[in-house]
Each structure stands twice: as structure tokens, then as C-alpha cells.
C-alpha positions as CSV (number, residue, x, y, z in Angstrom):
1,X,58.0,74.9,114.7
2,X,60.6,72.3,114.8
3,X,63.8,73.1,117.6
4,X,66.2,75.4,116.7
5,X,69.8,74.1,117.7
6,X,71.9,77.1,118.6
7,X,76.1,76.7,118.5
8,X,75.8,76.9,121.8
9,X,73.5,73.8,122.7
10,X,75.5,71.9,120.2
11,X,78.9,72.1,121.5
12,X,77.5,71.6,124.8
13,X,75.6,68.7,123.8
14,X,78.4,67.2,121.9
15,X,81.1,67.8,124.3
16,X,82.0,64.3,125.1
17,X,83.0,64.1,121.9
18,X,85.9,66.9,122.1
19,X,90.0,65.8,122.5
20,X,90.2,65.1,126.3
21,X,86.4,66.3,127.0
22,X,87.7,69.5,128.3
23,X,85.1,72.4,129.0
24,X,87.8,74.7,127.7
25,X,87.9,73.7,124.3
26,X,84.1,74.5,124.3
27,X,84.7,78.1,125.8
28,X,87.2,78.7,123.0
29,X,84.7,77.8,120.4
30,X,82.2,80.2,122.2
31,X,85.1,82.6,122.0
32,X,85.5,82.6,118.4
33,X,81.6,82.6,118.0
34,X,81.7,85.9,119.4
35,X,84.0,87.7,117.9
36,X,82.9,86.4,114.7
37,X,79.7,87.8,114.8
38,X,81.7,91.5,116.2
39,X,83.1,91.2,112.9
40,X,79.9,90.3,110.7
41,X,78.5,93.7,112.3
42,X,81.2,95.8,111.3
43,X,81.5,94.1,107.5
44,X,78.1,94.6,106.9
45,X,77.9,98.4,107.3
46,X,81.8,98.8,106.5
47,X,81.0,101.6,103.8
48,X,78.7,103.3,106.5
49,X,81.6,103.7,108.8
50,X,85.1,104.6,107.1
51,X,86.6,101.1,107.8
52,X,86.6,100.2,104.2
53,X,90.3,101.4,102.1
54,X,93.6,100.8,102.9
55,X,95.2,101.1,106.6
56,X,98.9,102.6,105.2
57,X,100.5,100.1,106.4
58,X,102.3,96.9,105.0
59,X,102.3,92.9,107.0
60,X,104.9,90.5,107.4
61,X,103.8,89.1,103.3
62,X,104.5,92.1,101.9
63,X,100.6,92.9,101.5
64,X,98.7,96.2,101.8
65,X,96.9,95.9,104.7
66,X,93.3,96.9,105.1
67,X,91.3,98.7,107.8
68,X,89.0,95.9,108.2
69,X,92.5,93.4,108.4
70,X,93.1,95.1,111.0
71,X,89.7,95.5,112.8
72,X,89.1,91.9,112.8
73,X,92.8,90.5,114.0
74,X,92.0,93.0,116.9
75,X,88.9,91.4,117.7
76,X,89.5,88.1,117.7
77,X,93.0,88.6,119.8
78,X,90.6,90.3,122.3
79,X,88.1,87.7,122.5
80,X,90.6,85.5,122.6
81,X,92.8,87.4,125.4
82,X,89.4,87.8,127.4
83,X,88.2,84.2,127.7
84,X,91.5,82.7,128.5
85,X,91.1,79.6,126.7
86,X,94.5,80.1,124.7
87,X,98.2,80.9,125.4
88,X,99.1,82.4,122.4
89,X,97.6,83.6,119.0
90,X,99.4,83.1,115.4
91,X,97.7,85.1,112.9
92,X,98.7,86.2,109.0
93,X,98.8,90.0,110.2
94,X,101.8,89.3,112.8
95,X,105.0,88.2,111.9
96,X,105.7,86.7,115.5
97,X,103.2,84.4,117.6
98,X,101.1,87.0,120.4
99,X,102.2,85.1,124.2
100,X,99.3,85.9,126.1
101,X,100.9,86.1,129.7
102,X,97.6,86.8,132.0
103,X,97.1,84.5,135.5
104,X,94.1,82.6,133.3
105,X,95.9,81.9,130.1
106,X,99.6,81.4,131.1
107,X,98.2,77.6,132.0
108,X,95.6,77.4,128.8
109,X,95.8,74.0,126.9
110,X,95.6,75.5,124.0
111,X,97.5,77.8,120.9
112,X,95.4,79.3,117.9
113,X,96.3,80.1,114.7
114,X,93.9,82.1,112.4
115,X,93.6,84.4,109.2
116,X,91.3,87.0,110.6
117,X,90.0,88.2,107.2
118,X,90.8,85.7,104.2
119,X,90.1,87.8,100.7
120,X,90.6,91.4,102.1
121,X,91.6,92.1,98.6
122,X,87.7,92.0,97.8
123,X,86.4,94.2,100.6
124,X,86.1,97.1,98.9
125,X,83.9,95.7,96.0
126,X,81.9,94.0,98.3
127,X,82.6,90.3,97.6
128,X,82.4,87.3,100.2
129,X,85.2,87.3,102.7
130,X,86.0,85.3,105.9
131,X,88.0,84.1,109.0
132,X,89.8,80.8,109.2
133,X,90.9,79.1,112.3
134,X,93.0,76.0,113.6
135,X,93.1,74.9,117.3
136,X,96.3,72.9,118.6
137,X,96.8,72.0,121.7
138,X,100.2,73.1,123.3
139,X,103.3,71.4,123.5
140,X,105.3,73.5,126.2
141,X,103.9,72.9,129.5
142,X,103.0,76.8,130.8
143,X,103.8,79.7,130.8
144,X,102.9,81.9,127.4
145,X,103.1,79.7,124.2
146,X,106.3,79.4,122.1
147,X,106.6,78.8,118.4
148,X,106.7,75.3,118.9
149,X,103.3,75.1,120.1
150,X,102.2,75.4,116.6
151,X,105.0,73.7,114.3
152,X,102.6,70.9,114.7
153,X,101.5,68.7,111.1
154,X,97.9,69.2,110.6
155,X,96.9,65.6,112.2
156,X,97.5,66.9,115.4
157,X,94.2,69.9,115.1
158,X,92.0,70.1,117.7
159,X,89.3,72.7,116.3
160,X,89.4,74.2,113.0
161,X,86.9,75.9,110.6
162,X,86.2,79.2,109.2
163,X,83.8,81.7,109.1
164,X,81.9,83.1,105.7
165,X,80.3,86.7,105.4
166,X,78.2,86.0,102.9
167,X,74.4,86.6,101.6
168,X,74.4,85.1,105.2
169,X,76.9,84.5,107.5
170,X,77.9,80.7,108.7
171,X,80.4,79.3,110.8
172,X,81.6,75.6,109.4
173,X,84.0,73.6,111.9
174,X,84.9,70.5,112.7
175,X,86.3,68.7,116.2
176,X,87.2,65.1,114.7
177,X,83.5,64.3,114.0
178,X,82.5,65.0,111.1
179,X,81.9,69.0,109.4
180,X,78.3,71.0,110.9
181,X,77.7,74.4,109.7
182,X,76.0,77.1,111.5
183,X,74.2,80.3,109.7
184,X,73.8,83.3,112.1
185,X,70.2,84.6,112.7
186,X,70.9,88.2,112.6
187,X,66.9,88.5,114.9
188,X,68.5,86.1,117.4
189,X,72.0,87.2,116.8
190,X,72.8,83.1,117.4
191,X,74.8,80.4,114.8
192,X,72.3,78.4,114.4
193,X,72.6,74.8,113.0
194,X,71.6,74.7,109.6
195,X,73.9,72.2,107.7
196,X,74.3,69.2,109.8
197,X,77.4,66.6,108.6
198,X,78.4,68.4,105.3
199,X,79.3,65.9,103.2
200,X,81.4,66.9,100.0
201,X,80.7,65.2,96.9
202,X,82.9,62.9,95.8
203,X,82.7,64.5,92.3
204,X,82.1,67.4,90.9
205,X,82.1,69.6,88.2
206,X,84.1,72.7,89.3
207,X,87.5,73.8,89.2
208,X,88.6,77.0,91.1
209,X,91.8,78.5,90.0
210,X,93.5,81.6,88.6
211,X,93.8,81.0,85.0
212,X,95.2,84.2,84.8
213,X,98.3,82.8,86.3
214,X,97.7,79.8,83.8
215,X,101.4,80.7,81.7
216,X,103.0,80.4,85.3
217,X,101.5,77.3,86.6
218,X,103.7,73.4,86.8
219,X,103.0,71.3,83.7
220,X,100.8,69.0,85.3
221,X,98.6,71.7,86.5
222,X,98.2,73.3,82.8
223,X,97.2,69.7,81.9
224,X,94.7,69.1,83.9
225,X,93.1,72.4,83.4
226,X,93.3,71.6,79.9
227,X,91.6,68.2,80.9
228,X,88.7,70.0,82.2
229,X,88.3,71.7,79.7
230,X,88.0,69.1,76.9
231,X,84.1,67.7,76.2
232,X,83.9,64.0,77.5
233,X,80.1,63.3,78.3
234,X,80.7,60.1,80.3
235,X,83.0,62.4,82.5
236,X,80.5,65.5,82.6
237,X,83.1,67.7,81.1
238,X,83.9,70.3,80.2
239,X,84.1,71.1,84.1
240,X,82.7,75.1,85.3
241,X,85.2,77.2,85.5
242,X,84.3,79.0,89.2
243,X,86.9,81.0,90.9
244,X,86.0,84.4,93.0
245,X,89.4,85.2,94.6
246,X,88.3,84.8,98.4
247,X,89.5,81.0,99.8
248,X,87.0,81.1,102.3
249,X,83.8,81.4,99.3
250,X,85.9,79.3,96.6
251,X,86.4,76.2,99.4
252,X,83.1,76.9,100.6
253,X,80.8,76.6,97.4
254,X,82.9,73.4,96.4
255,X,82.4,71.5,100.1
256,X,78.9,72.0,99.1
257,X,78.7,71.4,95.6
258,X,81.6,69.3,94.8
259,X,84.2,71.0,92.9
260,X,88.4,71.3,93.5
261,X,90.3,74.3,94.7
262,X,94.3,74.9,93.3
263,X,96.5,77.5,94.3
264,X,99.7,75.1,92.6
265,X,103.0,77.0,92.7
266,X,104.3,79.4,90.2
267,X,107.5,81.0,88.8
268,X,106.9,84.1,91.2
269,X,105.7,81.7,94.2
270,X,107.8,78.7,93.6
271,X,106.4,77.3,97.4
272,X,103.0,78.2,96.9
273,X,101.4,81.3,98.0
274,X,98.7,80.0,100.9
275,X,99.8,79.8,104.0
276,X,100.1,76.1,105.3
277,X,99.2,76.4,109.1
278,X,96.3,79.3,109.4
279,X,95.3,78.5,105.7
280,X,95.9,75.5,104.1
281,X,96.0,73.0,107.7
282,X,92.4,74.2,108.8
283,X,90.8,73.6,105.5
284,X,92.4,70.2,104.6
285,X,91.2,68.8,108.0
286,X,87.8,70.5,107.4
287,X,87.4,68.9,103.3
288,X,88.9,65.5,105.4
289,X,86.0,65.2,107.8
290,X,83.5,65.9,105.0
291,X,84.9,62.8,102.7
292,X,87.2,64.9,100.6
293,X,91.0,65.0,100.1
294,X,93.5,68.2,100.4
295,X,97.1,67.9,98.9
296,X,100.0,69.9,98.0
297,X,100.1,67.7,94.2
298,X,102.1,65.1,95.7
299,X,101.6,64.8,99.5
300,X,98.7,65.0,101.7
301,X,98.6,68.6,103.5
302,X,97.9,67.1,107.2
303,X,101.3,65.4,107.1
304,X,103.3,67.9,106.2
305,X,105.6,69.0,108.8
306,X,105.6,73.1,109.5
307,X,109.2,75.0,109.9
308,X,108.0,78.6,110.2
309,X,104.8,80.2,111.3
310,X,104.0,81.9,107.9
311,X,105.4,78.5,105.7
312,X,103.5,78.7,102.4
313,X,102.5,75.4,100.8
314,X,100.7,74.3,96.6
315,X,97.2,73.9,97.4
316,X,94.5,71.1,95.8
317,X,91.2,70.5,98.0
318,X,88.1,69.0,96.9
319,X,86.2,66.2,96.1
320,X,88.1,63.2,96.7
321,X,88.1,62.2,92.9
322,X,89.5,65.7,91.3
323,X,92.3,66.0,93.7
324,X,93.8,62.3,92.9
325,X,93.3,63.3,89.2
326,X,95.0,66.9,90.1
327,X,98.1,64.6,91.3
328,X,97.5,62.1,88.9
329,X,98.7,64.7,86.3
330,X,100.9,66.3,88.7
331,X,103.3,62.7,88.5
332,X,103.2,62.6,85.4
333,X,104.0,66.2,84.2
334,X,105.3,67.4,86.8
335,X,107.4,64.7,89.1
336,X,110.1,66.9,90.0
337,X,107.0,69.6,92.0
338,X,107.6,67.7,95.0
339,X,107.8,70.4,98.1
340,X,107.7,69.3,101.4
């Protein structure tokens, strides 16, 4: 039987290649490891155990909040808290950064900003969900972190990735190098490496976006969609319509497949409804290293500068090819859709 490479062995084999080869970037990693798989346990017999429904309560977006929301936030804080690694946690169920103030943190290199369960809407029917992450490290020089910490562009990630619960459940990051995805062996209860250097098509023939929304959308959006819709057989089209409602699964089968993921703007949302620095950053950086591009129609989402924690951002990521046509149309039926 061939070796098995655990997450483990590979971070620690690939450590050299980390920002400042620091042992605590690795131990952060670990950290999230762990409480992702906390979190896989309690998804996967949520119906068993009266965490699935509503928690009565309402976050900083206005959303109803679920039990599981709230499970998972608490366990990765705690992980988090526990292994020292970071100063301070930014997640989509707080409306102000966590300062982690213990003897171990107070000096950690590092903030972390994460969206403990992406598509809680689907929970209760049973649909893929996950956990996105982006690692920075801090600006202010000790102490607990401050908001500045993370209004850093996207260029300036450490870590990021995100964690499916799926059919099977994988962990997908990225340091810088390149994009490796790990599936957890629920005999072993390890990430094991099973998609070495993801590479995203360069083309593809899906499109992932709410059509329901369609009379809402910017011109240029409504015209590509039309686009891939119309039959062109040097093209491939028309494209698959393929859109499930949970980021985390929609970015997930398109890295793989080749495909493009919009969330544009809309009369209700004028700025977009994803959040740009636990959301959007983390996956742009994520489609980068595996060959692909991630804009907001106009600019690429890496360079955009961050003014607020919970800043919401348009969203194109894909296959490199899709998302220059997505802007493409975007300049030309759209020019004024230009948000920073």
C-alpha cells in the first residue's frame, strides 16, 4: 500500500516553505485541523442531537442564527484560544474582533478571520456546508489584536482555505505554494492528502449563480448569463447551470471542474452580499494559487483595500477565462459597477 501523507506530515514537511518559516504558523493549521474535524462530528449526527433549527437569536447581518452557527464559531474560538497561535479572532457571528489576552497569545504573530459555518441556511435539509479561513499576520506589535490587524488587502494572507462537509469531508488550503486538499479518514480520524496541487481549469462549462435574483442583477451580469446560455459549439455552450446555495460546495465543485462563481450586486445589495475579508479574500487567494482569477467585475479581489471587518464585496471566481469574460461584459454593460 502506497504512504498515506497525513496533514500533519505535510505541513511539517513543507514547513520551510511557510512566511518566515515559523513553527507557529504550522501549529495554527494543526489548530484549525482540529476543530474542524469537532465540527464534522457534530454535523454528521446534527439531527441525532437537537442542534439542528434555529438558535433565537439574530448576528450582526441581520441573519437568523442557527444552533450549529453557533456550535462551530465556539469551537473554533476555543481551539483557537487553546493553542495560542493567534491574538485575535474575526468571525461573521461577531460584530467586533475577539482580543485574546492570555500570557501565550498576547505575543502571537498572527490574527484569523473565519466564517465558521458558510451555508447554514442548508443545514436543516441536509446540504453541503463548510468553514472558511484567512490567516494574516499582525500589524500591532503585542498585546491583543486590534482591528487593524485585519484591514489588510488580500495580498498580504498568510494561510487561507476552507473546510467542506460533504459526502466526505476535506480541508483545501493554500500557504503561497500552490492549493492541496486533504479528505478526512473518519477510521484514522486524520486529513489525509488526497488532492495534491489542485489546478482549476482554465475553462469550463459552469456558471453558479442565483438566477432567481436574475431581474435584480447589473446589466453586464444579465448579459453574460444570457451568453451562457446561447448554443455556440466552438464555445461548448450553452454552459450548466450549477448553483446549490452553500459557497463553500459551489467554489468547491468549480476549483475542480472548472466553472465561475457570481454573487454580482443587486438593487437590495447594492455592495454585494459576501463578505470580502472571511469570504471573498480566502477564496480569491485559494482560485489564485490554483491558476484561476477572483474579481469583484472590475478589480481583482486581493487588491482591494478593507474598511470594516464585515465590508461586503460583488463576487466572480473561477476559471481564469469565465471571469475575464464575466468583466468583459461587466465594461461594457455595466461601466459605472465599479465598487472599491
Amino acid at each position: 500500500m502506497d504512504h498515506v501523507t497525513t496533514l500533519s506530515e505535510f505541513i511539517i514537511r513543507n514547513q520551510q516553505d511557510f512566511p518566515f518559516a515559523s513553527g507557529e504558523l504550522t501549529r495554527l493549521l494543526n489548530d484549525i485541523s482540529i476543530a474542524a474535524k469537532i465540527v464534522n462530528r457534530e454535523v454528521n449526527k446534527a439531527g441525532l442531537v437537537n442542534i439542528l433549527g434555529d438558535a433565537g437569536s439574530i448576528n450582526v447581518h441581520g441573519e437568523e442564527v442557527k444552533k450549529l452557527d453557533e456550535f462551530a464559531d465556539q469551537q473554533f474560538i476555543a481551539a483557537l484560544k487553546a493553542g495560542g497561535q493567534v491574538c485575535a479572532v474575526g468571525s461573521e457571528e461577531n460584530e467586533n474582533i475577539i482580543r485574546i489576552d492570555t500570557p501565550v497569545s498576547k505575543n502571537a504573530r498572527y490574527v484569523i478571520a473565519l466564517d465558521p459555518l458558510d451555508g447554514s441556511t442548508n443545514i436543516d435539509v441536509n446540504v453541503s456546508i463548510g468553514t472558511i479561513f484567512s490567516v494574516y499576520r499582525r500589524i500591532s506589535l503585542s498585546g491583543p489584536g486590534t482591528d487593524e490587524d485585519f484591514l489588510q488587502p488580500g495580498t498580504e494572507q498568510v494561510a487561507a482555505g476552507y473546510i467542506i462537509y460533504g459526502s466526505s469531508t476535506m480541508l483545501v488550503y493554500t500557504t503561497g505554494k500552490g492549493v492541496n486538499g486533504f479528505t478526512l479518514d473518519p477510521s484514522i480520524g486524520e486529513f489525509c492528502l488526497s488532492h495534491p496541487q489542485i489546478k482549476i481549469p482554465v475553462n469550463g462549462n459552469i456558471y453558479s449563480v442565483n438566477q432567481g435574483h436574475f431581474a435584480h442583477f447589473p446589466d453586464g451580469v444579465k448579459q453574460y448569463i444570457k451568453n451562457c446560455q446561447e448554443e455556440d459549439k466552438e464555445s461548448g455552450r450553452p454552459y450548466t447551470l450549477r448553483y446549490i446555495g452553500s459557497l463553500v460546495a459551489d467554489f468547491h465543485r468549480n476549483l475542480i471542474k472548472g466553472g465561475i462563481f457570481i454573487y454580482p450586486s443587486t438593487a437590495q445589495s447594492p455592495k454585494g452580499k459576501l463578505r470580502l475579508l472571511y469570504e471573498c479574500n480566502p477564496l480569491a487567494w485559494v482560485v489564485e494559487q490554483a491558476g484561476g482569477k477572483a474579481s469583484n467585475g472590475s478589480k481583482r479581489i486581493l487588491d482591494l483595500q478593507p474598511r470594516s471587518l464585515h465590508q461586503r464585496t460583488p463576487y466572480f471566481a473561477g476559471s481564469q477565462e469565465m471571469v475575464e469574460a464575466a468583466e468583459e461584459f461587466m465594461l461594457k454593460y455595466s461601466p459605472a459597477e465599479k465598487i472599491a
